[in-house]
LOBARO-754968 format. One record per residue (C-alpha): x, y, z; residue in one letter. Coordinates in steps of 0.05 Angstrom, whole numbers, padded with zeros to 5 digits, m for minus. Each point is the difference from the previous one (the first is absolute). Example, Ala and Ser with C-alpha at 12.3 -4.5 7.8 and 13.67 -1.06 7.14 Angstrom:
! LOBARO-754968
x,y,z,residu
00246,m00090,00156,A
00027,00069,m00013,S
This chain:
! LOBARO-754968
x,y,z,residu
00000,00000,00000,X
00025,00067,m00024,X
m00023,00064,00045,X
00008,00075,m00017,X
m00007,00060,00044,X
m00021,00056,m00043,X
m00024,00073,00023,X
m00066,m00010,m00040,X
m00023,m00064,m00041,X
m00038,00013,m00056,X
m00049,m00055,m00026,X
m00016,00003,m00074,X
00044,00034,m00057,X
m00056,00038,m00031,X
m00017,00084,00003,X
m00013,00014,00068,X
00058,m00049,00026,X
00039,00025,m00043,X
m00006,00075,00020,X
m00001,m00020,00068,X
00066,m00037,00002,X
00034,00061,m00042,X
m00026,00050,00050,X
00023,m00032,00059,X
00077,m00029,m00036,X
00001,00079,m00023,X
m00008,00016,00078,X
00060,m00045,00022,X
m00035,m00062,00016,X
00014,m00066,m00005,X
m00059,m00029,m00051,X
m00009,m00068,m00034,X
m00052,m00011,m00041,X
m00032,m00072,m00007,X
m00028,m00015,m00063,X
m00039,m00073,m00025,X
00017,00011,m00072,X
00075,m00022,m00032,X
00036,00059,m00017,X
m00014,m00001,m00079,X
m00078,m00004,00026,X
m00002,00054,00058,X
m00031,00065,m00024,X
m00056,m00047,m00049,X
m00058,00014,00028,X
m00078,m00003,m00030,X
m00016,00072,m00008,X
m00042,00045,m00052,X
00062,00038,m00005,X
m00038,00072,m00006,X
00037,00045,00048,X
m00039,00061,00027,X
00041,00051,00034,X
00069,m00006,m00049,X
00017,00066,00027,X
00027,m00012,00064,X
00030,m00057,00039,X
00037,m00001,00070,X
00076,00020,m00012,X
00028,m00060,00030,X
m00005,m00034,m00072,X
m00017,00061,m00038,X
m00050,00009,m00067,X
00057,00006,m00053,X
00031,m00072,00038,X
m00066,m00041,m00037,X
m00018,00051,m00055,X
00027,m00043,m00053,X
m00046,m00055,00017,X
m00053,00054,m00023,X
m00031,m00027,m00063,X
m00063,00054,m00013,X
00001,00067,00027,X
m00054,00025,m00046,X
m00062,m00020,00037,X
m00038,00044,00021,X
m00068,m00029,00017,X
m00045,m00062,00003,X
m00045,m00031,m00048,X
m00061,m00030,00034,X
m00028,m00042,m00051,X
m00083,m00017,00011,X
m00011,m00058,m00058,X
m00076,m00008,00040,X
m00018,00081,m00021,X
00046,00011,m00063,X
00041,00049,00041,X
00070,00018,00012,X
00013,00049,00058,X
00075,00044,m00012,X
00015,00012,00082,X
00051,00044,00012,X
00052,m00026,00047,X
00035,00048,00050,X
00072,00004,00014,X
00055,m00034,m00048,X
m00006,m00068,m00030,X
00044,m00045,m00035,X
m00001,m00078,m00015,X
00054,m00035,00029,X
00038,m00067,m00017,X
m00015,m00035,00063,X
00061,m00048,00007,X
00048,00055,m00024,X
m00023,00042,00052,X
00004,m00053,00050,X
00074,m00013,m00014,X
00013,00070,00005,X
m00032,00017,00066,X
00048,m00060,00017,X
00056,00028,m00024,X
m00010,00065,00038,X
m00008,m00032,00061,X
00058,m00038,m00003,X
00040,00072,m00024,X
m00022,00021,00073,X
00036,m00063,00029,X
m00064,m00040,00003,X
00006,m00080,00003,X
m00039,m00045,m00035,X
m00002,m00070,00021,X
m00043,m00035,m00059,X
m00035,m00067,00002,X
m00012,00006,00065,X
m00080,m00014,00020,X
m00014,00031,00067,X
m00038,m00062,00039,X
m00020,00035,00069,X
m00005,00055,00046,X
00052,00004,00060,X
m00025,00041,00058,X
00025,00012,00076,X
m00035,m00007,00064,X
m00034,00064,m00004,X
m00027,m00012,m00075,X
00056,00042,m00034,X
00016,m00026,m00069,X
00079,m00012,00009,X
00003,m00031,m00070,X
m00011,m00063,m00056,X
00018,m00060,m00010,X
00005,m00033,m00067,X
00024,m00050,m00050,X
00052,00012,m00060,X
00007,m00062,m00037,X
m00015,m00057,00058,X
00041,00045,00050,X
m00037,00031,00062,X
00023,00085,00001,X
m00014,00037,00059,X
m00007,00078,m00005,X
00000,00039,00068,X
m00010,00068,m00015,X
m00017,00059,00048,X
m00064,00011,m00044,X
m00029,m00032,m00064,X
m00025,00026,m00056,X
m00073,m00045,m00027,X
00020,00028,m00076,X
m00023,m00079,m00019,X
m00069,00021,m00039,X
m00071,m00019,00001,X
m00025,m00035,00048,X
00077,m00015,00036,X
00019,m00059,00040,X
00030,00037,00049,X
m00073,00023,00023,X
m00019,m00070,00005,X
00060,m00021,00042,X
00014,00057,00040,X
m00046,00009,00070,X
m00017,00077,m00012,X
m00070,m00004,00047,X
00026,00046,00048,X
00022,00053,m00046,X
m00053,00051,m00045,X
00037,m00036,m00068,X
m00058,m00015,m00037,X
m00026,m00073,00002,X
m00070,00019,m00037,X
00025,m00035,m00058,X
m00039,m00054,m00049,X
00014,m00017,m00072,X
m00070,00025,m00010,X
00032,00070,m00006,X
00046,m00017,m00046,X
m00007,m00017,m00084,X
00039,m00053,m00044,X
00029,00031,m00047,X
00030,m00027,m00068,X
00050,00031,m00051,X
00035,m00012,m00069,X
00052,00039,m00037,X
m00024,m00002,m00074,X
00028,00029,m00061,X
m00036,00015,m00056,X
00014,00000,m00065,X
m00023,00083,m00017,X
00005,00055,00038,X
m00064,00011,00048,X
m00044,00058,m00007,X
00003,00023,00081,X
00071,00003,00015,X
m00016,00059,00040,X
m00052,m00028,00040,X
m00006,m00051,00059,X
m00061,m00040,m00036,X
m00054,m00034,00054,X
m00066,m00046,m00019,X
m00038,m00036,00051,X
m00006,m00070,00014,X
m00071,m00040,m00007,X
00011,m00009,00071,X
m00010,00061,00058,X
00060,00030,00030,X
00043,m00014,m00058,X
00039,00027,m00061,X
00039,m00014,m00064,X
00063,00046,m00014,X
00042,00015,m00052,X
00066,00036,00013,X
00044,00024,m00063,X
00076,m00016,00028,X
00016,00030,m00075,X
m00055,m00002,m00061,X
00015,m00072,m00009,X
00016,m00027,00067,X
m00056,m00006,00036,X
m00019,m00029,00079,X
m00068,m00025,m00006,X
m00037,m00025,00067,X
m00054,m00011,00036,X
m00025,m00008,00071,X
m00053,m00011,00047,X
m00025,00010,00081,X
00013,m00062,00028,X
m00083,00006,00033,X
m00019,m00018,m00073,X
m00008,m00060,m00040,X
00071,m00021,m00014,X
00018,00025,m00079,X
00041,m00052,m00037,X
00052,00051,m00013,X
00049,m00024,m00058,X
m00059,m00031,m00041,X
m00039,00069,00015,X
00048,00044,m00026,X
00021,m00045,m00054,X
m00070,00005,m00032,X
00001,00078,00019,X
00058,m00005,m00045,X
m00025,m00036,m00060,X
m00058,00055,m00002,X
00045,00060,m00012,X
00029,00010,m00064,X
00059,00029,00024,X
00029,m00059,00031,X
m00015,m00042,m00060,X
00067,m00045,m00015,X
00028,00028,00070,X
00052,m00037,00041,X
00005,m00007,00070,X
00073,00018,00034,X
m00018,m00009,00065,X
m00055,m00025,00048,X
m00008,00010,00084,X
m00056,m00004,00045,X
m00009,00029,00076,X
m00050,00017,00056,X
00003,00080,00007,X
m00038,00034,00054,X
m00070,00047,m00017,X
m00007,00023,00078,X
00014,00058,00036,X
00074,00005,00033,X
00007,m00042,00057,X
m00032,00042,00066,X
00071,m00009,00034,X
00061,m00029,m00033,X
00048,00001,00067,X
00014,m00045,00064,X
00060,m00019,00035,X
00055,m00007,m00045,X
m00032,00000,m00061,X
m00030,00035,m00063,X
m00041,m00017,m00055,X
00000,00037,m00069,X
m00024,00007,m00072,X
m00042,m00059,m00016,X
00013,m00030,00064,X
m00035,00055,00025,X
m00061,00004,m00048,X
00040,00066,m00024,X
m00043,m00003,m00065,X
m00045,00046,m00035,X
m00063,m00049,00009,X
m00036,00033,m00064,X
00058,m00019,m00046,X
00056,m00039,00031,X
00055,00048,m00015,X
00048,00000,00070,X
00069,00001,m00032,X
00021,00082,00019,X
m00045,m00013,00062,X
00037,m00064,00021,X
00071,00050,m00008,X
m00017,00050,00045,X
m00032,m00053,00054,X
00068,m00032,m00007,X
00034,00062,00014,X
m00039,00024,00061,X
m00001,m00069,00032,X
00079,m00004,m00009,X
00004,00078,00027,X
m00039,m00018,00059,X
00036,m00072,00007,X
00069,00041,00010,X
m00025,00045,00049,X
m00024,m00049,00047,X
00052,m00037,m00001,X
00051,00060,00010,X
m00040,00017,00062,X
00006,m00078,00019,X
m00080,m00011,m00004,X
m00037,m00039,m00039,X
m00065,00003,00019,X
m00070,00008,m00032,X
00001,00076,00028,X
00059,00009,m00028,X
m00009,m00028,m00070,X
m00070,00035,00000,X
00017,00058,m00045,X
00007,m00035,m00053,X
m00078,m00011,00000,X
00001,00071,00004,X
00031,00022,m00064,X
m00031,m00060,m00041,X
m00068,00022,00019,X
00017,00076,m00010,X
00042,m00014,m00068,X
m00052,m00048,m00035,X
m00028,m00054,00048,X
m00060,00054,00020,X
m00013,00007,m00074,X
m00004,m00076,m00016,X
m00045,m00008,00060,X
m00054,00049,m00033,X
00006,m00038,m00069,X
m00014,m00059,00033,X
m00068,00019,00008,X
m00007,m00010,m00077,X
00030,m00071,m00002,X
m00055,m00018,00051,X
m00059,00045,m00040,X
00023,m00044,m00060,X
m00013,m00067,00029,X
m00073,00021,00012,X
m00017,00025,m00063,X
m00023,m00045,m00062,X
00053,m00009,m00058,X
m00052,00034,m00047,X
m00022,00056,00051,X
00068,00015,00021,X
00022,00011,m00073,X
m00055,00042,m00016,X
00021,00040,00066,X
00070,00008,m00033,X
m00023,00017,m00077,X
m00042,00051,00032,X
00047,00043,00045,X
00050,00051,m00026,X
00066,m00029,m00010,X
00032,00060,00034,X
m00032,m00003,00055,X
00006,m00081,00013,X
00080,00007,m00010,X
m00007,00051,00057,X
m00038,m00054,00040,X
00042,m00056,m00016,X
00060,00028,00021,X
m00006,00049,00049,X
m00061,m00029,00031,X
m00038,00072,m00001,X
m00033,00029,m00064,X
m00055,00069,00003,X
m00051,00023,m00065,X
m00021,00060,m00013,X
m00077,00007,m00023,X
00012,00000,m00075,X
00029,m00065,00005,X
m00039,m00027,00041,X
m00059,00024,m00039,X
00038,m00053,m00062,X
00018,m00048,00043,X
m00077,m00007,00019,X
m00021,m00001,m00075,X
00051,m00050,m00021,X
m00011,m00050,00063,X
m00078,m00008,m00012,X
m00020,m00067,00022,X
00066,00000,00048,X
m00019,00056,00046,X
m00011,m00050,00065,X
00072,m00023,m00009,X
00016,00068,m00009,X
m00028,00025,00066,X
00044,m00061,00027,X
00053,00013,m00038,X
00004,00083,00039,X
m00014,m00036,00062,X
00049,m00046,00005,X
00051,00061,m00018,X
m00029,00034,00049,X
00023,m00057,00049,X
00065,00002,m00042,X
00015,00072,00018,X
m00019,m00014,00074,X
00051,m00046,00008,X
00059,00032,m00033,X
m00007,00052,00050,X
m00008,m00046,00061,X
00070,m00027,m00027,X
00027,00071,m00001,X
m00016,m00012,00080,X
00042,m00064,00008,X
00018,m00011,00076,X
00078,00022,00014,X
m00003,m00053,00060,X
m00021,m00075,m00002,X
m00039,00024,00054,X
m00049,00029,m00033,X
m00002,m00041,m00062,X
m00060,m00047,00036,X
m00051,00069,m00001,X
00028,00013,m00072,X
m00016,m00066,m00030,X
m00067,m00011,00039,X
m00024,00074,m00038,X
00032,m00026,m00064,X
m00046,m00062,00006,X
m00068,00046,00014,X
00017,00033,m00063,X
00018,m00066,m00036,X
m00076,m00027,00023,X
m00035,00066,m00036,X
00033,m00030,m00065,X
m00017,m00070,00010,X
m00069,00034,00011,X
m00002,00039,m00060,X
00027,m00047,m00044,X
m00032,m00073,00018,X
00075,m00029,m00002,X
00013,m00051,00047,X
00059,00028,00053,X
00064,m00009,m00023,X
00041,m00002,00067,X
């Protein structure tokens, strides 16, 4: 048996662990970073590879450090496509875009950590939890090709994804880390790399189309005009999709993939929840997937999953400067997840839920009917206002809808409620019990509204 004493171990070789192992190496500490995949593999990971928020990235592995795994940096908006109404709705997308290659990104994130002094101990699968007397996570134990590897580490970094082991091993009871978690809020998603043999039409557009099932979507992602990442996903509350037969028939029915080849082909589990309510105890943090760090309306988390990585690492060296590890002093983290982007997700939650509610048909007719504009605004900032012009059009267009309409201003009614009771996330654990329990009143006036069953 083989056993390391790092500063920090870091679970998982993806964004988030990534950013968090840079951070802290940048800082002067000791960081390993423990990763399932070989080293050729690490950094290929199922993903849509649309990047929102290409402008800015933490410093410890800067923007120009992955640009050149920047395939697209023309889009500049979505392309909802409504086969059931005929209609195409152009939504403008806030904020810089781009379309990423996925594994070239990966191995470049890697690299950067490792410029910092990071190391990365590959084909190593993380098996359980260790934890002291008290409940403090003191490390992981694992397996590298038959051997048993133990990694005690002052705190540990959950960077391991969707639904992590390390949640299921680890005791966290007695800390506020967030145990509501059930596949149910999660989707299976599916995704090819296809090149086709013109150039497409939208390479400046991030193209959607919804599934025959609810709560899920089709996409099309131009990596260049001929290299396309098609997928598809679904919530896992729905009647399981058989995802590579489904989108190879989507496939056959677009002419633009006729005579396409496929380069590449990955499935995963990605979270379509809020954040996690508190991503902290003793000795240990969770982030980016791990951490339902997600925008639940689309699935994009990869700039979001940076800057958790970064704040959890920032936090992770002050506490163990000041020689304490404890949930109090890990907590503001939660803080400036919440504050950044975790508030925001929260509130766009509320639409994930409002979707499995709604029929297919009723819900599309709900889409074709509202003003692109103004769903972009709700999609990704949660919040969206009309004056009375617009709404006077929005009325005419959404006869026959105006019922899921009224639910549909409701619900972002709710929305908006809860963004701001996330701008008032507690400072202390203390006070995170009062917090939640008014988060939950305001979660059961949305259940109320929109007939969904709860989803935590």
């Amino acid at each position: 048996m083989s056993t390391y004493e790092p500063d920090i171990a870091v679970v998982g070789a993806g964004t988030a662990g990534c950013y968090a192992a840079a951070t802290a190496a940048e800082a002067g500490l000791d960081v390993v970073v423990v990763e399932r995949k070989d080293e050729e593999e690490a950094g290929h990971i199922a993903c849509g590879d649309a990047l929102k928020g290409a402008d800015a990235f933490p410093d410890a592995i800067p923007k120009e450090a992955i640009e050149p795994a920047f395939t697209n940096t023309d889009v500049t908006h979505g392309r909802f496509e409504i086969p059931s109404h005929d209609t195409v709705l152009e939504i403008p997308v806030p904020g810089e875009l781009a379309v990423i290659d996925r594994w070239e990104y990966g191995r470049r994130i890697i690299d950067g950590a490792a410029a910092k002094g990071v190391d990365f101990h590959y084909d190593t699968v993380v098996q359980d939890v260790t934890q002291d007397d008290d409940g403090r996570v003191t490390g992981v134990r694992a397996k590298r090709k038959g051997d048993v590897v133990e990694y005690d580490a002052e705190v540990v970094v959950d960077a391991a994804g969707s639904l992590s082991i390390l949640q299921d091993k680890a005791d966290l009871s007695d800390a506020t880390f967030d145990t509501n978690v059930s596949y149910s809020q999660f989707c299976s998603a599916y995704r090819e790399v296809v090149e086709v043999q013109e150039p497409v039409e939208w390479t400046d557009a991030l193209v959607f189309k919804p599934t025959t099932t609810a709560a899920g979507y089709v996409w099309y992602f131009p990596r260049t005009s001929t290299e396309i990442n098609a997928g598809l996903g679904f919530q896992m509350t729905e009647e399981p999709m058989k995802l590579v037969e489904d989108l190879k028939q989507d496939l056959r029915n677009r002419a633009e993939f006729a005579g396409a080849t496929v380069k590449d082909k990955l499935g995963a589990a990605l979270p379509t929840r809020r954040p996690y309510d508190s991503a902290v105890a003793p000795g240990f943090v969770a982030v980016g997937d791990a951490a339902g760090h997600v925008n639940p309306t689309t699935g994009g988390g990869i700039a979001g999953a940076a800057y958790a990585g970064k704040y959890a690492a920032e936090q992770a060296v002050r506490a163990i400067g000041e020689g304490d590890t404890s949930e109090e002093a890990l907590w503001h983290y939660n803080e400036r997840v919440m504050d950044h982007f975790g508030g925001r997700y929260a509130g766009l939650d509320v639409y994930n839920i409002l979707a499995t509610a709604v029929d297919v048909d009723d819900l599309m007719g709900l889409l074709a009917s509202l003003p692109g504009e103004k769903l972009a605004e709700a999609l990704y900032s949660g919040k969206t206002s009309m004056g009375w012009k617009l709404k006077l059009r929005t009325a005419i267009d959404s006869y026959g809808y105006w019922q899921q309409i009224r639910d549909f201003y409701q619900v972002k009614g709710y929305a908006e409620e809860l963004i701001e009771h996330y701008d008032r996330y507690p400072s202390k654990p203390g006070a995170f019990e009062i917090w939640q329990e008014q988060r939950d009143d305001l979660m059961d006036e949305v259940y109320a509204v929109t007939g969904a069953d709860p989803k935590y």
